[in-house]
KOLKE-906797 format. One record per residue (C-alpha): residue number from 1; residue in three letters; chain; z, x, y. Coordinates in nm, 2 decimals. Layout:
REM KOLKE-906797
k  r  c  Z  X  Y
NUM  ALA  A  Z  X  Y
...
***
This chain:
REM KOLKE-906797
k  r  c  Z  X  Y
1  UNK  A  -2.40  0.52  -2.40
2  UNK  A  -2.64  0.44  -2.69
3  UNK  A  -2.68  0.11  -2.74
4  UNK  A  -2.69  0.03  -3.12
5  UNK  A  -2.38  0.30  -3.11
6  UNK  A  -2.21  0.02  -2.86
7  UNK  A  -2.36  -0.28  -3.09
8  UNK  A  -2.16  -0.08  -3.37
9  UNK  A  -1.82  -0.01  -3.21
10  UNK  A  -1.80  -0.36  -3.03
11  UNK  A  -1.85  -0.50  -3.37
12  UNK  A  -1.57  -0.29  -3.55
13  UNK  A  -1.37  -0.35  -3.26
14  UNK  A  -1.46  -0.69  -3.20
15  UNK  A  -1.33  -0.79  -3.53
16  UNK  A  -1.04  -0.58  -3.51
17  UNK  A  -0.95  -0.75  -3.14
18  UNK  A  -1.06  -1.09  -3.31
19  UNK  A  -0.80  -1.05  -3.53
20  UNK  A  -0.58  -0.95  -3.32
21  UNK  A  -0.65  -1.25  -3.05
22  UNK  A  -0.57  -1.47  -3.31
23  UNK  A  -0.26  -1.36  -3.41
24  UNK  A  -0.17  -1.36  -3.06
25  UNK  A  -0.29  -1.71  -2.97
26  UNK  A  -0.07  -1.82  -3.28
27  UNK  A  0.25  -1.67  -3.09
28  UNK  A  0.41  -1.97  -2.86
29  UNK  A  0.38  -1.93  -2.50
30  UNK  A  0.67  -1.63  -2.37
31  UNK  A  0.90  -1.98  -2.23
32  UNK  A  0.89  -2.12  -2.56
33  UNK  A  1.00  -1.77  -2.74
34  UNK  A  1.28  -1.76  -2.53
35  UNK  A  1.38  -2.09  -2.56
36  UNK  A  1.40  -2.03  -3.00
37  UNK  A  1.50  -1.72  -2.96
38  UNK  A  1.80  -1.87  -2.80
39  UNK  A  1.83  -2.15  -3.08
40  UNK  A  1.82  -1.85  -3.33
41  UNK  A  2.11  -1.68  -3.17
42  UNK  A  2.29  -1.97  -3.18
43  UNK  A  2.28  -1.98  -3.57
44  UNK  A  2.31  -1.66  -3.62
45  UNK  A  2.61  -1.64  -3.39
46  UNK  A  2.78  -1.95  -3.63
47  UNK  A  2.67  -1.71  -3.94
48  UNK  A  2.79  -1.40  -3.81
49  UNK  A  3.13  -1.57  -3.67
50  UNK  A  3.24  -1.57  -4.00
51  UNK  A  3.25  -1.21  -4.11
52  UNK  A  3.45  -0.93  -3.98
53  UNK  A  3.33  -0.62  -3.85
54  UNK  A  3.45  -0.22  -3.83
55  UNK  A  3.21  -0.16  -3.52
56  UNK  A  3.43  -0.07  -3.26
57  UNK  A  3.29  -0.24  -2.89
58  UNK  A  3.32  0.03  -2.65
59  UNK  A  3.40  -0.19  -2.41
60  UNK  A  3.78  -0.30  -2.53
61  UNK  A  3.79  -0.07  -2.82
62  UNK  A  3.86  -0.31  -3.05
63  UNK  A  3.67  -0.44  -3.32
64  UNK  A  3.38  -0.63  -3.22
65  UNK  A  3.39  -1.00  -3.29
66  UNK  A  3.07  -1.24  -3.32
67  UNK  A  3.10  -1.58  -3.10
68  UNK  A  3.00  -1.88  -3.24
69  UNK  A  2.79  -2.06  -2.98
70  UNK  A  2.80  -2.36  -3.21
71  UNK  A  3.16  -2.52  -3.19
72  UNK  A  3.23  -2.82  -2.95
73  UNK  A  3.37  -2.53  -2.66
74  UNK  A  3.09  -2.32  -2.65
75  UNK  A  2.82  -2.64  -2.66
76  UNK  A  3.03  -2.79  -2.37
77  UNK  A  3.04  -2.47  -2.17
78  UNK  A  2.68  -2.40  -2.22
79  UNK  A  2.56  -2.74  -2.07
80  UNK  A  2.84  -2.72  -1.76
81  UNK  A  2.74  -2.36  -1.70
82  UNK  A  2.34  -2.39  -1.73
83  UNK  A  2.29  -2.41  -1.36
84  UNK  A  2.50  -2.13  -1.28
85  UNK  A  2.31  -1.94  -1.54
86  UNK  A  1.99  -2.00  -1.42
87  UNK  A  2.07  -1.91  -1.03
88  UNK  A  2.27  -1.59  -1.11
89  UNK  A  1.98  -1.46  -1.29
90  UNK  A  1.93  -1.16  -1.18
91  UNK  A  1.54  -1.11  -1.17
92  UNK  A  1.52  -1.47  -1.00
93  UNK  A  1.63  -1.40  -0.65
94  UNK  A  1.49  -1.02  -0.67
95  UNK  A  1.12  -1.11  -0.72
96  UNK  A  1.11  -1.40  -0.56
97  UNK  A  1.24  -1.26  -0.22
98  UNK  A  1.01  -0.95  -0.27
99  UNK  A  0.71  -1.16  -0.33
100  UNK  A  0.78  -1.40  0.02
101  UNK  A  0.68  -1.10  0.19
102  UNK  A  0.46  -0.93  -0.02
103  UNK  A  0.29  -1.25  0.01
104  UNK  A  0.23  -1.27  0.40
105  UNK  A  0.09  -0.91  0.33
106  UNK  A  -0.15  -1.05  0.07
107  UNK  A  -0.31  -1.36  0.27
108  UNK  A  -0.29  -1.26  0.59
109  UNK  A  -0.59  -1.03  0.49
110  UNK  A  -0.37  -0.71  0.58
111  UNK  A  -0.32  -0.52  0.21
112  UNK  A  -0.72  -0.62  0.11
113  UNK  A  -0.79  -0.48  0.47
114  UNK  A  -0.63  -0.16  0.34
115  UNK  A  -0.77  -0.13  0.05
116  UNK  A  -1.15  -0.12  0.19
117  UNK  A  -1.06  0.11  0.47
118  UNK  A  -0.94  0.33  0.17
119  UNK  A  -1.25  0.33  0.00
120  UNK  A  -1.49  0.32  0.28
121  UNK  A  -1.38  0.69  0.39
122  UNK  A  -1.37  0.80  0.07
123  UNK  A  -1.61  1.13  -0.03
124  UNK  A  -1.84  1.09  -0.23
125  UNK  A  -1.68  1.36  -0.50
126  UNK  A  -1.41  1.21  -0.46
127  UNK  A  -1.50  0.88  -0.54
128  UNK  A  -1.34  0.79  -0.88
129  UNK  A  -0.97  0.93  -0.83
130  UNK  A  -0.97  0.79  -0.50
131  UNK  A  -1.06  0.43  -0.68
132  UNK  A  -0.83  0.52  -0.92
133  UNK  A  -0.52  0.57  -0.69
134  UNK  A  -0.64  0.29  -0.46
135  UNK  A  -0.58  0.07  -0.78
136  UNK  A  -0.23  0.18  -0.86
137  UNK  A  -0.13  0.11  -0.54
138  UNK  A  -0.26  -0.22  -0.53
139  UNK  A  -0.01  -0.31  -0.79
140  UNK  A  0.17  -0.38  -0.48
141  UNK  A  0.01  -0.67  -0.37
142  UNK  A  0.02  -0.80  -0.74
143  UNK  A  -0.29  -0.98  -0.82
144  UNK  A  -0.53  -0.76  -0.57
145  UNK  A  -0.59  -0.50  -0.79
146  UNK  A  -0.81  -0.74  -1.02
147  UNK  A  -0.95  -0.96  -0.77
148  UNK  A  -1.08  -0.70  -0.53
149  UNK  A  -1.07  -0.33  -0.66
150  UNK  A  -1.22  -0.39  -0.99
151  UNK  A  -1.50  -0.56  -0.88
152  UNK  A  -1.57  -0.34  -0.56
153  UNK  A  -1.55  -0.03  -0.77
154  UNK  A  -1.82  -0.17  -0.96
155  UNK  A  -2.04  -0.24  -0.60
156  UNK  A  -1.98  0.07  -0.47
157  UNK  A  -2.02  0.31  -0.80
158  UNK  A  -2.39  0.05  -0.84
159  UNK  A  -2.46  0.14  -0.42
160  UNK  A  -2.41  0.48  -0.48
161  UNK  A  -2.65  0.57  -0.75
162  UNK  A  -2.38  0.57  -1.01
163  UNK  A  -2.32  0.35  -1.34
164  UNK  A  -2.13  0.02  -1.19
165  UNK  A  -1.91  -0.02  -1.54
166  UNK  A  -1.80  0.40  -1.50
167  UNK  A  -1.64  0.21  -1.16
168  UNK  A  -1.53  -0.09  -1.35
169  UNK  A  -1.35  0.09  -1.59
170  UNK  A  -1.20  0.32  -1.36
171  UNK  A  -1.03  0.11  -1.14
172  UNK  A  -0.92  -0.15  -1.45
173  UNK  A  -0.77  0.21  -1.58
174  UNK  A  -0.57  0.22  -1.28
175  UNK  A  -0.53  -0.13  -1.23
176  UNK  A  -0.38  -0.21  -1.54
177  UNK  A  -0.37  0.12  -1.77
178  UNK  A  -0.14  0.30  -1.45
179  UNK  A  0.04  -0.02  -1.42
180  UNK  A  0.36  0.16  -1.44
181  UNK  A  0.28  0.42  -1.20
182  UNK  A  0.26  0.40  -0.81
183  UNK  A  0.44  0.56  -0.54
184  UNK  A  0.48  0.30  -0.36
185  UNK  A  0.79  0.10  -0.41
186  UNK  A  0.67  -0.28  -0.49
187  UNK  A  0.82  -0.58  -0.71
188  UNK  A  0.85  -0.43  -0.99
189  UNK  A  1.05  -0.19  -0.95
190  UNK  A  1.36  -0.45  -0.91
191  UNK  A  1.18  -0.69  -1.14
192  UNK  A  1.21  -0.43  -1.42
193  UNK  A  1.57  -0.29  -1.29
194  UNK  A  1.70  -0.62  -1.27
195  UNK  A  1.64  -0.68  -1.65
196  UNK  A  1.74  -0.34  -1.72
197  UNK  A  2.11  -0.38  -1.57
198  UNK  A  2.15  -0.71  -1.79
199  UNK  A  2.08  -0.55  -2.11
200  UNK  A  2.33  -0.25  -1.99
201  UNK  A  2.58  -0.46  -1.89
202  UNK  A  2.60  -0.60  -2.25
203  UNK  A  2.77  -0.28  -2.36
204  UNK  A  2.89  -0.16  -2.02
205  UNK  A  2.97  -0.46  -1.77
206  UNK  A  3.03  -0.26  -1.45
207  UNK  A  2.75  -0.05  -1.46
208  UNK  A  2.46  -0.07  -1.15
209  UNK  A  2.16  0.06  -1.20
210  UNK  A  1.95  0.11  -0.89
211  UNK  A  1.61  -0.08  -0.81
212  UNK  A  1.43  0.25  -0.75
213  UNK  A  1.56  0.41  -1.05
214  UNK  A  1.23  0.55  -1.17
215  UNK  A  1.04  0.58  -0.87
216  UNK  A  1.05  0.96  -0.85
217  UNK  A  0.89  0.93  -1.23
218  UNK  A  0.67  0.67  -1.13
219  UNK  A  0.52  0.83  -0.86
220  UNK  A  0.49  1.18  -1.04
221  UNK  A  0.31  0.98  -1.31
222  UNK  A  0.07  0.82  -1.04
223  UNK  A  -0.11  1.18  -0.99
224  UNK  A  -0.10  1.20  -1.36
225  UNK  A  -0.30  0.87  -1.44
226  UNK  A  -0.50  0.98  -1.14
227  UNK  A  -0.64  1.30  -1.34
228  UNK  A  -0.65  1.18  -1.65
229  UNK  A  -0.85  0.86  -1.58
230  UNK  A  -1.08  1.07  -1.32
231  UNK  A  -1.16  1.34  -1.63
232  UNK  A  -1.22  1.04  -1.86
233  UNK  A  -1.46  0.84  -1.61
234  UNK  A  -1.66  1.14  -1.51
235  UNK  A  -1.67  1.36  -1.80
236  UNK  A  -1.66  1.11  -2.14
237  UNK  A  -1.73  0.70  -1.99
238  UNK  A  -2.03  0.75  -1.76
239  UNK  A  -2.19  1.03  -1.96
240  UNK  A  -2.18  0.73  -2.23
241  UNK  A  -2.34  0.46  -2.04
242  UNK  A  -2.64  0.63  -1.95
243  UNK  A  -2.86  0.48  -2.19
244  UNK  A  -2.69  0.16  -2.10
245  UNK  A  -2.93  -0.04  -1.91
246  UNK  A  -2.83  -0.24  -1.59
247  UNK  A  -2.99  -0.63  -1.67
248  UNK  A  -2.76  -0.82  -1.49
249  UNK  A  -2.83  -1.01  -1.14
250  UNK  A  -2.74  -0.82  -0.92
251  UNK  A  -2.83  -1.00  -0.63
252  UNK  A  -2.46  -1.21  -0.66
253  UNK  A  -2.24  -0.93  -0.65
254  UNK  A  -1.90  -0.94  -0.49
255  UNK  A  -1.97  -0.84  -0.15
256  UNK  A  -1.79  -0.50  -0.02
257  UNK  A  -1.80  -0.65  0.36
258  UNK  A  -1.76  -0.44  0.62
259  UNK  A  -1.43  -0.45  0.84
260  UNK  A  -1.45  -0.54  1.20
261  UNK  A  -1.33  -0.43  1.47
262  UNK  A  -1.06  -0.68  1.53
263  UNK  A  -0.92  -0.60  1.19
264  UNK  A  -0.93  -0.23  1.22
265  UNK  A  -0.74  -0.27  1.54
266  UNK  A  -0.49  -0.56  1.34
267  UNK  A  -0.47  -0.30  1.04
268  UNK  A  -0.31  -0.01  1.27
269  UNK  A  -0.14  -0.22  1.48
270  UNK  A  0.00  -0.31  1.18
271  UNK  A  0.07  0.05  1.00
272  UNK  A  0.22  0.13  1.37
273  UNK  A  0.53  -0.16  1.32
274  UNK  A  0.56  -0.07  0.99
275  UNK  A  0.63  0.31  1.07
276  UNK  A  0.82  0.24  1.36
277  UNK  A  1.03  -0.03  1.14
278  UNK  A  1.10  0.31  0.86
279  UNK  A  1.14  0.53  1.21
280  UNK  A  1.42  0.28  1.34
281  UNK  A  1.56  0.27  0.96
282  UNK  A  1.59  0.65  0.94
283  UNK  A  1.81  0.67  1.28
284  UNK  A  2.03  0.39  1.19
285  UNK  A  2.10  0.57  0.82
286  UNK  A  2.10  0.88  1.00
287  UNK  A  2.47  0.92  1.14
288  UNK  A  2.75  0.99  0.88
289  UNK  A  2.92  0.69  1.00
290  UNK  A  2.61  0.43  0.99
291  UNK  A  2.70  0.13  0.82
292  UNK  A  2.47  0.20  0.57
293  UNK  A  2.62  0.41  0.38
294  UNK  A  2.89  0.41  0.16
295  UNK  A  3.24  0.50  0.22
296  UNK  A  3.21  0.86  0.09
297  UNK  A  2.93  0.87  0.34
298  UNK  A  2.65  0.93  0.10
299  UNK  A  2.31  0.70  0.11
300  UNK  A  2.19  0.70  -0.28
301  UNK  A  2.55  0.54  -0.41
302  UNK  A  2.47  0.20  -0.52
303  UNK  A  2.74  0.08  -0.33
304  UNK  A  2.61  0.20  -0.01
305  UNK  A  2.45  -0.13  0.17
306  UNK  A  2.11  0.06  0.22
307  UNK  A  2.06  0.08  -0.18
308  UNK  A  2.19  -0.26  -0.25
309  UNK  A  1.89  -0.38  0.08
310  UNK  A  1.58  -0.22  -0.16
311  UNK  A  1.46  -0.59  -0.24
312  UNK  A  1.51  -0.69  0.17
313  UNK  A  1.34  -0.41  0.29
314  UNK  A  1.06  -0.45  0.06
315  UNK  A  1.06  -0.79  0.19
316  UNK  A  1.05  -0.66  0.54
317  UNK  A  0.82  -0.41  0.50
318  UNK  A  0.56  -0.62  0.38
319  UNK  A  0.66  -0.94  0.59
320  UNK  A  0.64  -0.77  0.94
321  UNK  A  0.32  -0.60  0.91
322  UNK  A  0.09  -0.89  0.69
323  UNK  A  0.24  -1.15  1.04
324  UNK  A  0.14  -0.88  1.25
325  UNK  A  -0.18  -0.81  1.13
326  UNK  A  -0.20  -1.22  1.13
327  UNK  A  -0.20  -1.33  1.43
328  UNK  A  -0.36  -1.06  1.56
329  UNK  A  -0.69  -1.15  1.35
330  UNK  A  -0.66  -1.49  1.35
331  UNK  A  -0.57  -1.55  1.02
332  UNK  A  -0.28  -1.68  1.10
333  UNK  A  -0.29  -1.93  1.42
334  UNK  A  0.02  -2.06  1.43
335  UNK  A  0.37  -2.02  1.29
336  UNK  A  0.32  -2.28  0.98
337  UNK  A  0.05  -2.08  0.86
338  UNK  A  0.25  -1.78  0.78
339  UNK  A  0.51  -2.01  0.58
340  UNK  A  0.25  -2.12  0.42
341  UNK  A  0.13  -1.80  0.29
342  UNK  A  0.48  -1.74  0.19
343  UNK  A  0.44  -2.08  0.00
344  UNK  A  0.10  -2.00  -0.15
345  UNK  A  0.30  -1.64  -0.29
346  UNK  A  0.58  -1.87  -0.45
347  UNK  A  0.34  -2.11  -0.57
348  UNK  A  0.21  -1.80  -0.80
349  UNK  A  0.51  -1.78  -0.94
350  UNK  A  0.60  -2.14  -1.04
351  UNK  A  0.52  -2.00  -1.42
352  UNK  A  0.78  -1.69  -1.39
353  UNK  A  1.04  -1.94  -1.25
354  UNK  A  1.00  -2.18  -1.60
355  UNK  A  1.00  -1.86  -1.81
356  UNK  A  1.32  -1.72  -1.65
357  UNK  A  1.46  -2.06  -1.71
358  UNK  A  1.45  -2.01  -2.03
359  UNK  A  1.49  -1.63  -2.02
360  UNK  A  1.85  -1.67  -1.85
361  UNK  A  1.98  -1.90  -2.11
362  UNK  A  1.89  -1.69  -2.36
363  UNK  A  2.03  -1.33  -2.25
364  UNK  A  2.34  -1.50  -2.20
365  UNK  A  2.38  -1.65  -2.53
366  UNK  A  2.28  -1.27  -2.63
367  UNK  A  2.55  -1.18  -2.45
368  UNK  A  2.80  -1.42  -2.52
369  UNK  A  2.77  -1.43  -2.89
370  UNK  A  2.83  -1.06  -2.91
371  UNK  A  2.53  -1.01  -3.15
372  UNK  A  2.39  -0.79  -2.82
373  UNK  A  2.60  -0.57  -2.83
374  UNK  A  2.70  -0.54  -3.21
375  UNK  A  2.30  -0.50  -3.29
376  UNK  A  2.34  -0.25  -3.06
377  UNK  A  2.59  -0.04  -3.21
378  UNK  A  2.51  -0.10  -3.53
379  UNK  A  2.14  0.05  -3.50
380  UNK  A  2.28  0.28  -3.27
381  UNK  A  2.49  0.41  -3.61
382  UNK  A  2.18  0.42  -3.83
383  UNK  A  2.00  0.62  -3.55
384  UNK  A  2.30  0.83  -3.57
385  UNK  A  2.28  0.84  -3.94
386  UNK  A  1.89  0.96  -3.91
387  UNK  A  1.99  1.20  -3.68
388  UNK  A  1.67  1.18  -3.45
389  UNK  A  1.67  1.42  -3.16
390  UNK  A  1.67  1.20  -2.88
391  UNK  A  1.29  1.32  -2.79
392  UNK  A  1.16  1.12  -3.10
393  UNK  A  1.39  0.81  -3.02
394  UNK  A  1.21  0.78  -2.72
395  UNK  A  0.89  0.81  -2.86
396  UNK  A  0.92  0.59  -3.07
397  UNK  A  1.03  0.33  -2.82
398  UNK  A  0.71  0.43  -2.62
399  UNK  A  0.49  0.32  -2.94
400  UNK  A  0.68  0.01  -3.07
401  UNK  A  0.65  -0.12  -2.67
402  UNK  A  0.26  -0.02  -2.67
403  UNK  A  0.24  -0.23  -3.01
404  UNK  A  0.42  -0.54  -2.87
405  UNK  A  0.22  -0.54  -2.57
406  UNK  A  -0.08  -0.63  -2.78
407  UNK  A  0.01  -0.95  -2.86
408  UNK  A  0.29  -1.02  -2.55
409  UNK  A  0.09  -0.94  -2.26
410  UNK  A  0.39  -1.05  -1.99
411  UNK  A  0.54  -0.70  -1.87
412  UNK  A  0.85  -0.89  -1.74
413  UNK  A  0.85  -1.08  -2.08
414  UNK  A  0.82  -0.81  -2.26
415  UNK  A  1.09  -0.65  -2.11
416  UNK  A  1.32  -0.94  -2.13
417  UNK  A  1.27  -1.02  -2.52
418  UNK  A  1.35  -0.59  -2.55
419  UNK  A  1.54  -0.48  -2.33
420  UNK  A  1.87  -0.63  -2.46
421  UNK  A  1.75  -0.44  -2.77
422  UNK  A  1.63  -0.13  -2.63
423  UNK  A  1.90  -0.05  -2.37
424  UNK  A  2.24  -0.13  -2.54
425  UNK  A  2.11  0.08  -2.82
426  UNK  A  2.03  0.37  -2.69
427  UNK  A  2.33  0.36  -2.45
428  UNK  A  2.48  0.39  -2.77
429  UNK  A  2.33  0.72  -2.84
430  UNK  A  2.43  0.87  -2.48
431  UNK  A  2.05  0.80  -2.36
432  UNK  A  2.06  0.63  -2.02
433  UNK  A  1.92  0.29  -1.94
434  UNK  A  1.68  0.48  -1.66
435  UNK  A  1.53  0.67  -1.91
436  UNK  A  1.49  0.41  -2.17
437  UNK  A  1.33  0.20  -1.88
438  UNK  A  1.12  0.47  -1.80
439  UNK  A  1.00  0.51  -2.16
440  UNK  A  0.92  0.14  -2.17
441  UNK  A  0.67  0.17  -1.82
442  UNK  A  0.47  0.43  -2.03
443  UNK  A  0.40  0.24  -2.37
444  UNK  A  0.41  -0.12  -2.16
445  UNK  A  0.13  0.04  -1.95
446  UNK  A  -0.12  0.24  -2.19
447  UNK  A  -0.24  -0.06  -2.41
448  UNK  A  -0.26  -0.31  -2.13
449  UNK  A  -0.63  -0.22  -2.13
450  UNK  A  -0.71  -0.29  -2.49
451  UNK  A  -0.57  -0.65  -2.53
452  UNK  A  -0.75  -0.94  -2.44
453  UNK  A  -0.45  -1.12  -2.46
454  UNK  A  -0.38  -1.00  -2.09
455  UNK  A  -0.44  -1.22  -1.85
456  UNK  A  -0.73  -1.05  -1.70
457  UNK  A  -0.89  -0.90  -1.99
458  UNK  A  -1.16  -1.19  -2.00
459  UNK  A  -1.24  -1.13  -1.58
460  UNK  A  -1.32  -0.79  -1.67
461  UNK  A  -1.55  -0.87  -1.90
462  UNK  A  -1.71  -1.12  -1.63
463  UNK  A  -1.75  -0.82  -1.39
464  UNK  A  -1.93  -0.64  -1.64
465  UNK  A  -2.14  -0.88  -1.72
466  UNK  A  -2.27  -0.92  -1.40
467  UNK  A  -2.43  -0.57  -1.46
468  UNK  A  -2.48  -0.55  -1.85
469  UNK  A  -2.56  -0.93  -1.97
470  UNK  A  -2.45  -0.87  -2.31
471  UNK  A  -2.09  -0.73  -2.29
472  UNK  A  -1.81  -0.85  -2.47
473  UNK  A  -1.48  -0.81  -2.53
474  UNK  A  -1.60  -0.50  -2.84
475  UNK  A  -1.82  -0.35  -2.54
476  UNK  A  -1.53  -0.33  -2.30
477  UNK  A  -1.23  -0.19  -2.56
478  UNK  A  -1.52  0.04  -2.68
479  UNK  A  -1.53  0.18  -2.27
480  UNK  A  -1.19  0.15  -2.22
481  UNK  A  -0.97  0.25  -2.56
482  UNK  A  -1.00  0.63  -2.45
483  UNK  A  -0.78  0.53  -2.17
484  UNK  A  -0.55  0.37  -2.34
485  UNK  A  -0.52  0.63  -2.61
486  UNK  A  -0.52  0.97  -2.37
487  UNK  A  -0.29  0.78  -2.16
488  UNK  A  -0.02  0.68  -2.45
489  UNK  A  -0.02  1.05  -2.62
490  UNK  A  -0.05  1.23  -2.21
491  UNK  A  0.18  1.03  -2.07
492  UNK  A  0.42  1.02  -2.36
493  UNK  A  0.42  1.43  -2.32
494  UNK  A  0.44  1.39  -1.97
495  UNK  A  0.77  1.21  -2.00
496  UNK  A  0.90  1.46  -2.26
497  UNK  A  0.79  1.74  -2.06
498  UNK  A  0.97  1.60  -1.70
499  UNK  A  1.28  1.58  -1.88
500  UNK  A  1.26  1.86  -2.03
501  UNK  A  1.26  2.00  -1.67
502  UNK  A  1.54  1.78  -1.58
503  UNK  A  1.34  1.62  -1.28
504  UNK  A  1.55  1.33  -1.12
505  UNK  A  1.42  1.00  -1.27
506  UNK  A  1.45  0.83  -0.98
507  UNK  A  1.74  0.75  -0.74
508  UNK  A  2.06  0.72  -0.86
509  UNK  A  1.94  0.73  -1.25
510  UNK  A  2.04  1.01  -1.51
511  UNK  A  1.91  1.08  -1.87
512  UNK  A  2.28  1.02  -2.02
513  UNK  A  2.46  0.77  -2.06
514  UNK  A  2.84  0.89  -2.09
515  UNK  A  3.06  0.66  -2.32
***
């Protein structure tokens, strides 16, 4: 890449992202939105109280009538209930118990164990889709992705002759770009579902909808992400950064250790539980009278006990195999260490507990009020009124998400502040909350990359700068903004063009939502 042409774009770019970083800084933190955004429902449910309404709720057929949160009752109720609120949460229990043994996984040494063996036999052609996949599925162990494949990519592309920044940008593009794509089931799968079924439940309060609801999407989009992002890296990123000179020290690089012997043997030691564990799973779903089914015998109803076990056997999955791989290394010595890897995974998520605090309180004064679900039909009837074909709708949720993500970086945030928008309203217009979900992984995903309002934007840039001493946050949206916009407009398509085919979404999801 030329340099005074990267001078130029970081500097339009810089100030564009400048502008946009302080915009962003000016937003309070995602606990504090939800804690006014609750405040604001409660005024506008006192406002609204006092008007009547033609909008019929679907879900008693009468006309729908606003709550006021304000009187005396509904104060009183809030304060006795708040407890309740917070521990029925939905998300709460489902990422927490998924990340106690995702956790063990993560700092017993077994997932980063993985992830080198992965690229150490890795072919040399194959190099960048390989990184690339390696870094979707490292969305798994949450955080790994940008602590260890980001910077290793850029150690081995530098060992290997090539441009270190072509492997930095690759696996961020996976990393963070593919963040809703992966094959692999992981936490956010429920994390995401759990929000999703709250929102529907606003206009529909029996409806399930099941954890693994877009995984079949999910992990068709993996192979996607995987070709686009290896086309980009190859054939447009690291054709650019040939003229950019490496003039960073790179005598303190991150280190790509090789893995003993010992760990090899705990890694497949490891793998071997964990498909026996899946092998013992199969034969006890198996006969048509296991208990794991559901009384019609099938396996994908909701109601059968082996789709309502998705977050437990995520748990388990991850649990057995990270103490496993332990003990058997060393890392873990004794019995307290592995509880306190567990504690180290829940100490992580002290900040998600606080924000769905707040979160809970304010979905169910969403809910409560009515205002839910009467935004919901009411912008359901101007959609109606527009008449959209339900192709555009969905675009169009794909772009507003991408937009929002630039200055709310928090996908489970994100989803939280929209969903009780999104979902109810497009219920409204027979799309189903699977594939409004679905829509909101691709346009969450695609501008993670160009923010540096995400969490790990600014680590990025320290990798980089380890090889290129001047980079900034212009120089990295200047590398990485073809990403983001081939894989907003191709994965968009690619959504349209898999329902089109009618492809399952997932298990147990639809692309309707009958009324």
């Amino acid at each position: 890449m030329n340099t005074n042409h990267t001078a130029q774009a970081g500097g339009v770019l810089g100030k564009l992202l400048n502008g946009i970083e302080k915009a962003g800084n000016k937003l309070p933190d995602p606990a504090v939105i939800f804690l006014l955004a609750m405040m604001l429902i409660w005024v506008l449910s006192a406002i609204f109280s006092q008007f009547q309404f033609s909008a019929i709720d679907p879900r008693t057929g009468e006309a729908i009538v606003v709550h006021n949160l304000l009187t005396g009752d509904a104060l009183a109720g809030f304060l006795s209930n708040m407890v309740k609120t917070f521990t029925t949460f939905a998300p709460l229990g489902v990422v927490l118990v998924a990340m106690l043994g995702v956790g063990v996984a993560e700092h017993s040494g077994f997932i980063n164990t993985g992830l080198k063996l992965m690229l150490k036999v890795t072919p040399a052609k194959l190099l960048t889709p390989s990184i690339i996949l390696i870094a979707i599925v490292s969305h798994t162990a949450t955080d790994a992705g940008y602590v260890l494949v980001i910077p290793l990519a850029g150690v081995i592309f530098y060992a290997m002759g090539r441009h270190p920044l072509a492997g930095i940008a690759a696996a961020f593009a996976g990393v963070s770009g593919g963040f809703g794509a992966n094959f692999v089931p992981s936490g956010l799968d429920p994390l995401l579902q759990s929000f999703t079924q709250s929102a529907a439940q606003i206009i529909d309060p029996n409806i399930s909808v099941n954890p693994l609801n877009n995984w079949f999407f999910a992990s068709a989009s993996s192979l996607l992400i995987v070709l686009l992002g290896w086309y980009l890296t190859d054939k447009v990123i690291e054709p650019r950064l040939a003229n950019t000179p490496i003039d960073g020290d790179t005598s303190n690089l991150p280190k790509f250790d090789e893995v003993g012997r010992r760990e090899k043997q705990g890694f497949f030691l490891a793998v071997s539980v964990m498909v026996a564990g899946l092998a013992l799973l199969y034969l006890a779903a198996s006969p048509a009278d296991s208990p794991l089914r559901a009384k019609s015998g099938a396996l994908s109803d909701f109601s059968a006990p082996l789709m309502q076990s998705i977050v437990p056997l995520i748990f388990l999955l991850f649990w057995i195999p990270g103490a496993v791989y332990g003990f058997y290394v060393g890392s873990f010595k004794k019995s307290k260490d592995m509880i306190d890897a567990m504690s180290k995974s829940m100490g992580s998520m002290a900040y998600y507990i606080v924000m769905a605090f707040f979160c809970a309180l304010f979905i169910a004064a969403f809910s409560t009020s009515n205002l839910g679900a009467l935004l919901a039909i009411e912008g359901a009837e101007v959609l109606k009124a527009l008449a959209l074909p339900s192709a555009v709708t969905i675009v169009g949720i794909i772009f507003l998400t991408a937009f929002v993500n630039l200055f709310v970086g928090s996908s489970s945030a994100k989803w939280a502040l929209l969903g009780p928008i999104f979902v109810p309203m497009l219920m409204q217009l027979n799309i189903s909350p699977d594939l409004t979900q679905a829509a909101y992984r691709v346009g969450d995903s695609a501008s993670n990359i160009v923010t540096p309002l995400m969490p790990y934007f600014p680590l990025v840039v320290v990798y980089c700068q380890k090889y290129v001493k001047n980079t900034g946050i212009g120089t990295l949206i200047a590398m990485m903004l073809p990403y983001s916009l081939v894989f907003l407009v191709g994965w968009t398509a690619f959504l349209l063009l898999y329902w089109s085919l009618g492809l399952p979404l997932g298990l147990q999801a639809s692309y309707t939502y009958g009324l």
